[in-house]
C-alpha positions in Angstrom: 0.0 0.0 0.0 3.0 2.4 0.6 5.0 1.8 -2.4 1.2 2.3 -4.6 0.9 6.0 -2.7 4.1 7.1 -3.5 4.5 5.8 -7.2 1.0 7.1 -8.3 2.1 10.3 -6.8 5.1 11.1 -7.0 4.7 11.9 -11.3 2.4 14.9 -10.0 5.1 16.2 -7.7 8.3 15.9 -10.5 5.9 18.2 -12.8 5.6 21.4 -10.5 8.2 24.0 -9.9 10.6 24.3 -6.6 9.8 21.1 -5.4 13.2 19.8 -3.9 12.6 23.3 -1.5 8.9 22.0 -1.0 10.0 18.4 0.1 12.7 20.2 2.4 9.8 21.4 4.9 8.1 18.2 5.0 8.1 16.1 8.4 9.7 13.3 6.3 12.2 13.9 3.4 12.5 11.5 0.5 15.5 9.9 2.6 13.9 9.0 5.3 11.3 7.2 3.6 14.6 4.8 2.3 16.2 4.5 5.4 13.0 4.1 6.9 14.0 0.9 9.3 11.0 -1.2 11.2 10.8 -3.7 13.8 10.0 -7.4 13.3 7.2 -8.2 15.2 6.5 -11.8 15.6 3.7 -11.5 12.3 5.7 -9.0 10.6 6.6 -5.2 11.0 4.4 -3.0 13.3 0.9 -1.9 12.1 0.7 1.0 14.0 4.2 2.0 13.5 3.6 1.5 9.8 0.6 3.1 9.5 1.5 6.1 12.0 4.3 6.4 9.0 2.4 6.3 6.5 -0.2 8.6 7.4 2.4 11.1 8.2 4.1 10.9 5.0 0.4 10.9 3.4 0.0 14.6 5.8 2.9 16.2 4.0 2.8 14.3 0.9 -0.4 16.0 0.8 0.1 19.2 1.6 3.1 19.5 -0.7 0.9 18.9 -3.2 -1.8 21.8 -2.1 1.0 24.0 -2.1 2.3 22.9 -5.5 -1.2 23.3 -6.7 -1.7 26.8 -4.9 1.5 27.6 -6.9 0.9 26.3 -10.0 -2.3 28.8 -9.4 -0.2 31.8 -8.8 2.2 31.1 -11.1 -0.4 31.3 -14.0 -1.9 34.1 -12.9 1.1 36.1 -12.5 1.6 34.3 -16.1 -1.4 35.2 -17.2 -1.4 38.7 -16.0 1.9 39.3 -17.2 0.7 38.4 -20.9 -2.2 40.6 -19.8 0.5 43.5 -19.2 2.4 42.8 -22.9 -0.6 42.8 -24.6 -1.4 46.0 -23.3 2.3 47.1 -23.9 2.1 46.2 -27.2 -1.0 47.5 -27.8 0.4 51.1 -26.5 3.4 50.5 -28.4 1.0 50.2 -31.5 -1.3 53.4 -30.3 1.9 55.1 -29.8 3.6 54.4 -33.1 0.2 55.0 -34.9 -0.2 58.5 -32.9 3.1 59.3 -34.0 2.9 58.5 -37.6 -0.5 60.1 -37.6 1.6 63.3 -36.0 4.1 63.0 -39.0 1.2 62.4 -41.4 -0.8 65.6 -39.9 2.8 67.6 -39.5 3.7 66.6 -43.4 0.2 67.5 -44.9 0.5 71.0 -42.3 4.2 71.5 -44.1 2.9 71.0 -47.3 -0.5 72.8 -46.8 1.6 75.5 -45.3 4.2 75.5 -48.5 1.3 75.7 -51.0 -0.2 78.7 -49.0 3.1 80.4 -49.4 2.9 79.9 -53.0 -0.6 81.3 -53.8 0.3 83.9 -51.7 4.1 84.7 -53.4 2.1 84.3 -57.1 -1.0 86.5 -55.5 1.4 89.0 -54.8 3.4 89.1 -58.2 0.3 89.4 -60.0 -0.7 92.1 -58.0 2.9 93.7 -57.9 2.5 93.7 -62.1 -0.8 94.9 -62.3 0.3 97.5 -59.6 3.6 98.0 -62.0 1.2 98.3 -65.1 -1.2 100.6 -63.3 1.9 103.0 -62.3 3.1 102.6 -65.7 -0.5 103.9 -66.9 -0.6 107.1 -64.9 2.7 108.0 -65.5 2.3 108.0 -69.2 -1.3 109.7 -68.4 0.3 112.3 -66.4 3.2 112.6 -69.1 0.0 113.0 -71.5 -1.8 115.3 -69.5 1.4 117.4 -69.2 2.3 117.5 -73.3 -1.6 118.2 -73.6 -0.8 121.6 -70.4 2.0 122.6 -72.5 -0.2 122.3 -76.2 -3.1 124.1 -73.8 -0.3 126.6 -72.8 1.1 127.3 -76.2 -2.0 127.5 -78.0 -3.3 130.3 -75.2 0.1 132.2 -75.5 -0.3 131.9 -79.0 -3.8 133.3 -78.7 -3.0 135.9 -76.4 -0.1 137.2 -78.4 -2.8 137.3 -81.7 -5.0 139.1 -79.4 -2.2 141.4 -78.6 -1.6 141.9 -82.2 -4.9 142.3 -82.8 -5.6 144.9 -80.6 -2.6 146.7 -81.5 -3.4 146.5 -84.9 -7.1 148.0 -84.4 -5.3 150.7 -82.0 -3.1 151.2 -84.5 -6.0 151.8 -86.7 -8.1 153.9 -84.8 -5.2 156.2 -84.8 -4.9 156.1 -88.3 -8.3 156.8 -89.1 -8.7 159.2 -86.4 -5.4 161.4 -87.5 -7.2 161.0 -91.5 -10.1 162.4 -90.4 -8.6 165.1 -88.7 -6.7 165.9 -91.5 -9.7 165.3 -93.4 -12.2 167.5 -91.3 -8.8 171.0 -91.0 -9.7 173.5 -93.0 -7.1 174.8 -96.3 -4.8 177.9 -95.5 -6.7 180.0 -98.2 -10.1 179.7 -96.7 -8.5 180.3 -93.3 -7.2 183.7 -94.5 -10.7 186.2 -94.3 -10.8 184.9 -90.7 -7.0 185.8 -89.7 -7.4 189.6 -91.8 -10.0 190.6 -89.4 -7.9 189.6 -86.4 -4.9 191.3 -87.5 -7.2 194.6 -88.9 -8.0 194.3 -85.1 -5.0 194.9 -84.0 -4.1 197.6 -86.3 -6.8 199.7 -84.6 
């Protein structure tokens, strides 16, 4: 009955972990169950020694194997929650390395939006800067018109003005003339001023 316990069981107790340190608290090591010596009685060896034993080595054997069990238990939990903690780790590792590609994606589509801005607003302002160039260039040559169109204005008024002034003294010149011919026209001749001047100097005779 002993050697049946112990070679059913002791396949169960190879297979957990730490079990030479679990054997070393038992009441009975491994040892002492070969050296085990037992009396001869006169039918054999001693029931009650053999059973007292027996049942002790049962005790421990037993509880080694609650504890190996209550390890084994731990053991995959901590196992299991360990696989719990790298499957979260990878999963952040996954949400960090998408998050940060998605930051490069967002940062190269913000350089790039950012570059083509820049360009609208560099070709917005050439155009303008030509049309602005062209416009100047317009009322420059409009003022330059307007200025050769003053100085036309300004000859053509001088050039009236100084007809005027020709004018005028032409007519004044004129008005003299025909005044001075009709005095000349309206004096009267020396010979029919003579009868007049006689009695004027007969006067002054007497």
């Amino acid at each position: 009955m002993f050697e049946g316990k112990l070679s059913s069981r002791e396949p169960q107790a190879d297979k957990g972990e730490s079990l030479a340190g679990e054997r070393s608290r038992m009441n009975v090591s491994p040892l002492d169950l070969r050296q085990q010596k037992f009396r001869s009685a006169f039918r054999g060896f001693d029931k009650v020694e053999v059973a007292s034993f027996l049942t002790a080595v049962a005790d421990d054997y037993e509880q080694a194997l609650r504890e190996t069990d209550r390890l084994r238990q731990d053991l995959a939990q901590m196992e299991a929650a360990l696989n719990e903690h790298r499957e979260l780790e990878k999963n952040l590792r996954a949400t960090m390395m998408t998050a940060q590609k998605l930051a490069d994606d967002i940062k190269a589509q913000a350089d790039l939006e950012a570059k083509r801005i820049v360009r609208e607003a560099e070709g917005r302002s050439d155009v303008l800067l030509e049309k602005t160039q062209s416009r100047l260039e317009d009322i420059q040559r409009g003022i330059d018109g307007l200025r050769l169109k003053r100085r036309d204005v300004e000859t053509t008024i001088e050039a009236t003005i100084q007809s005027l002034r020709n004018t005028l003294e032409f007519v004044h010149e004129q008005e003299v003339h025909e005044r001075e011919e009709r005095v000349l026209l309206h004096r009267p001749r020396f010979s029919d001023q003579s009868p007049i001047s006689n009695p004027r100097s007969a006067a002054g005779n007497e």
